[in-house]
N, C-alpha and C positions, 0 to 999 in steps of 0.2 A: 495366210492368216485371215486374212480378206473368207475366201471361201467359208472358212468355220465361222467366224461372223454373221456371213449369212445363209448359215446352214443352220446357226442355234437360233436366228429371228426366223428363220419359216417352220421352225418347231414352235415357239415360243406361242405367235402369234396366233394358229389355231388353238390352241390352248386356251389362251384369253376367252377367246369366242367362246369354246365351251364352255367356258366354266362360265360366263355371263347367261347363258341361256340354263344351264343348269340351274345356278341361284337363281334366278326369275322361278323357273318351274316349282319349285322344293319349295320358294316361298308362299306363291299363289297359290297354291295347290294344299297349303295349313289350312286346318277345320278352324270353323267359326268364321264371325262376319265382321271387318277389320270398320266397316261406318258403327255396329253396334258395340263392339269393344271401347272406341274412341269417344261414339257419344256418350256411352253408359246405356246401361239397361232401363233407364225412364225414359229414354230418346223415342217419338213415336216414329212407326215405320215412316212414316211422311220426309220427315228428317233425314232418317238412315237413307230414305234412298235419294235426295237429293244430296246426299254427302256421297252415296257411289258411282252416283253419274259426274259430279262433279272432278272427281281424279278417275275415269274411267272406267272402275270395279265393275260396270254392269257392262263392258263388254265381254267378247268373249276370247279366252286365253288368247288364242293367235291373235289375236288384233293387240290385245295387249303387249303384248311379245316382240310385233313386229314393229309398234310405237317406239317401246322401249331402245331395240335395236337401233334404229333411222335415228331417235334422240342421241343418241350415246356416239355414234360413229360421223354422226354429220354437225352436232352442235354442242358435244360432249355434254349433253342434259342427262342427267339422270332422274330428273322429277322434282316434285317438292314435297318437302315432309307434310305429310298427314295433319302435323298439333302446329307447327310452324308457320306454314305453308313457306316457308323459305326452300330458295334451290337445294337441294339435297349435297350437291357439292360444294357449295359453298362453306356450308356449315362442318363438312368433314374436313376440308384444308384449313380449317383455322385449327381444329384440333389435332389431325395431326404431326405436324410440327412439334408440339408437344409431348406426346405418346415414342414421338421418334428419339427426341433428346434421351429423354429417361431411358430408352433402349440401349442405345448408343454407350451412354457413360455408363449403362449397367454391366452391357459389353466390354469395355473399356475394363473396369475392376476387377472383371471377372477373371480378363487376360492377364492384368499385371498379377493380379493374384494368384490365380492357377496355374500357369506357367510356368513360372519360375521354380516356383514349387513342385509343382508336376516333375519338373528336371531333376532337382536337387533331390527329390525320389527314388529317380531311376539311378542317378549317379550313388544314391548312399543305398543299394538294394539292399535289402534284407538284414541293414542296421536299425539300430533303436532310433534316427530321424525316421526313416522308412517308415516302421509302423507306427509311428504318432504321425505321420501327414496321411496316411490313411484313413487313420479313425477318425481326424478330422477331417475328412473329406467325407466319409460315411455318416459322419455327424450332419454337414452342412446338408447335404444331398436328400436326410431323410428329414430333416426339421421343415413341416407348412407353411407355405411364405406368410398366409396370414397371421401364422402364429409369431412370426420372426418380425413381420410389420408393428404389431402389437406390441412387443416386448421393446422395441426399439422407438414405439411412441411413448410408452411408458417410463423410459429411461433414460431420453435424451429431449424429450418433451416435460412430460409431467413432473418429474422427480430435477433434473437438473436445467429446466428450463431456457435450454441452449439452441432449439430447433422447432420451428414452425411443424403443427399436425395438421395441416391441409391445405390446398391449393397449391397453383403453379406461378406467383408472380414475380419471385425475386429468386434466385440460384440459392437460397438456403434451404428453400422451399420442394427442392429437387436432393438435398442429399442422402433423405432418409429414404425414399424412395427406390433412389438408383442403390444404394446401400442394402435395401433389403431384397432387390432383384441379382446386387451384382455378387455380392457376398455368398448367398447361397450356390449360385452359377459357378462361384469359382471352386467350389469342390467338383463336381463334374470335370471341370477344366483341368484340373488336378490330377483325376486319376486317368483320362484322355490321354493326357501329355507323359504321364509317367509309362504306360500303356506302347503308344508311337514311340518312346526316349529307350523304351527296355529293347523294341523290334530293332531300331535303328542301329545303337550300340555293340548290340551284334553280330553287326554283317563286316564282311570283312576288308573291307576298305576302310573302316574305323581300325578294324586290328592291324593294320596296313600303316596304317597313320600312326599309332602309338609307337608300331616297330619302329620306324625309321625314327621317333626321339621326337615327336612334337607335342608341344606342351601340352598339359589336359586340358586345360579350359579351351584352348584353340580347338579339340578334339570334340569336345564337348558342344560348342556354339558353332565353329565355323563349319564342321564335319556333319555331327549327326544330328546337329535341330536345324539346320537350313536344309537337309534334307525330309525331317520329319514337319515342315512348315504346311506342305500340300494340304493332309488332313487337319490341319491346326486350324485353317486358312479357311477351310469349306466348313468345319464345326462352328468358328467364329461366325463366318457368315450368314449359317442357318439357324442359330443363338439371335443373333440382328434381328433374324425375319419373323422366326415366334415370336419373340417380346413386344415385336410390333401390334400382333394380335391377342398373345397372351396374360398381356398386362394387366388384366380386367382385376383380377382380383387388388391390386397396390394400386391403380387408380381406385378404389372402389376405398379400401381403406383410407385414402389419403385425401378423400373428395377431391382429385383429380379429375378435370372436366379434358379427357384425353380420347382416342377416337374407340378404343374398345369401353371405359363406360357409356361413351356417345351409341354405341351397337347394341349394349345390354339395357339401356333404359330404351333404345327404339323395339326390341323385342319386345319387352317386357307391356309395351305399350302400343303392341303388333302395328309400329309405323314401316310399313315395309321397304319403302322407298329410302330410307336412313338405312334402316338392314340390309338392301340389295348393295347398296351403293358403297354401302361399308366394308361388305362380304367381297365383293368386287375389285375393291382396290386393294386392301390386304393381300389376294389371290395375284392381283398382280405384281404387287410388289414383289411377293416372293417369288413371281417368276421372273421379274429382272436381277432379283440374287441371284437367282442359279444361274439365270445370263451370266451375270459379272463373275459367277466363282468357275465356270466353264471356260470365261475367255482370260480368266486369272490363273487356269492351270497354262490354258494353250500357250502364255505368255512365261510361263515359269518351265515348264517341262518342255525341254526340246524335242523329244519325241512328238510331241503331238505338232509343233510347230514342223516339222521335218516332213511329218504325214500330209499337212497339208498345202505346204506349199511347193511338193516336188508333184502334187497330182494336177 
């Protein structure tokens, strides 16, 4: 177990690297001049260019790059915003925290909701539950989130006046949020699971299990969804790791001051150092998912457990 541990950190690791030196590249390397966008276009060059000497813009790439590098590995600095001038990391760990909750419990809905469903799918095949939890699941999957954020500020905000439309400071303030992230998500979840539950079903260790006389729900939960859990497991966890960066649109509706609006107004405002830094940690996060969903199968699947602790 040990070995595959750290056989997935020295993959993992180079990774990181690249992708840190990638984003640097892609960003620096955007047309236009990041002191003339920040000053405005009445800023005389005089200005512009003691505002790119001042965070470095006037040197040249490699020296840039390898600042960057030496910052990040030996002081974990990532710079300081352009409009701020505050550390660049610091201002993304307060946000997100935030962006990560909303993820989570949208996670969290997603599963109680599509799951079960998803089951009770495969289990009633090709009855009239069957095709109504599909067409709701074809419903949820193809409704806009923004449009479904909308509708849900309108109707639980405006009209029954039961629920905060924006900001993040009290847990009320989070439900319509994760609701319009987890609600939709759980259609996907749905037909997933109903998809794994039809594969599973089938094989014949399930038909094994019915002959000899055991009950169906035991058939059902202990048989073939603890075996179809693998992919459930890795969908879950790569559900986690987008919403971490793909939330922009529901923070955006909900003036959620969370780490992907934090990215979309430093674009917007070519702060590049909030961009790199943003772009950077996302990338990494989702590579310690895959870390933990790799050493979550190693741990689940005895085969791979077997492979590696007999070499």
């Amino acid at each position: 177990m040990y070995k595959y541990v750290i056989k997935r950190l020295l993959i993992a690791l180079p990774t990181i690297f690249g992708v840190m030196i990638l984003v640097f590249t892609i960003l620096n390397f955007m047309p236009g001049d990041p002191g003339r966008i920040i000053l405005g276009a009445e800023a005389t060059p005089e200005s512009v260019a003691m505002f790119n000497a001042e965070f470095g813009l006037d040197q040249p790439f490699f020296t840039r790059l390898s600042d960057f590098l030496v910052g990040v590995f030996t002081r974990f600095d990532f710079g300081v915003s352009f409009r701020t001038r505050q550390p660049v990391i610091d201002e993304l760990v307060i946000r997100l925290p935030i962006t990560a909750r909303i993820a989570a419990f949208a996670v969290l809905v997603s599963v109680l909701i599509g799951v079960p469903l998803g089951v009770l799918s495969a289990v009633r095949r090709s009855t009239v539950t069957d095709r109504s939890l599909t067409v709701i699941a074809m419903f949820l999957t193809s409704i806009p989130g923004f449009v479904f954020g909308l509708l849900l500020i309108y109707v639980f905000a405006l009209r029954l006046g039961w629920l905060p439309t924006f900001g993040s400071r009290t847990w009320q303030h989070y439900i319509l949020p994760v609701a319009t992230l987890g609600v939709l998500s759980a259609g996907g979840f749905l037909r997933f699971t109903r998809v794994i539950m039809l594969e599973t079903v089938n094989q014949e260790y399930i038909k094994t299990a019915r002959a000899k006389g055991a009950a169906e729900p035991r058939v059902i939960w202990k048989h073939a969804f603890k075996n179809a859990c693998l992919p459930l497991i890795n969908s879950t966890m790569l559900m986690f790791s987008g919403l971490l960066g793909g939330a922009i649109i529901t923070e955006t509706i909900f003036s959620i001051n969370g780490i992907g609006l934090t990215i979309l107004r430093a674009v917007q405002n070519r702060d590049l150092p909030v961009v790199t830094a943003g772009a950077i940690l996302l990338a990494t996060f989702f590579l310690i998912i895959v870390l933990v969903i790799d050493l979550l199968y190693a741990y689940i699947d005895p085969k791979i457990r077997a492979r590696f602790s007999s070499s």
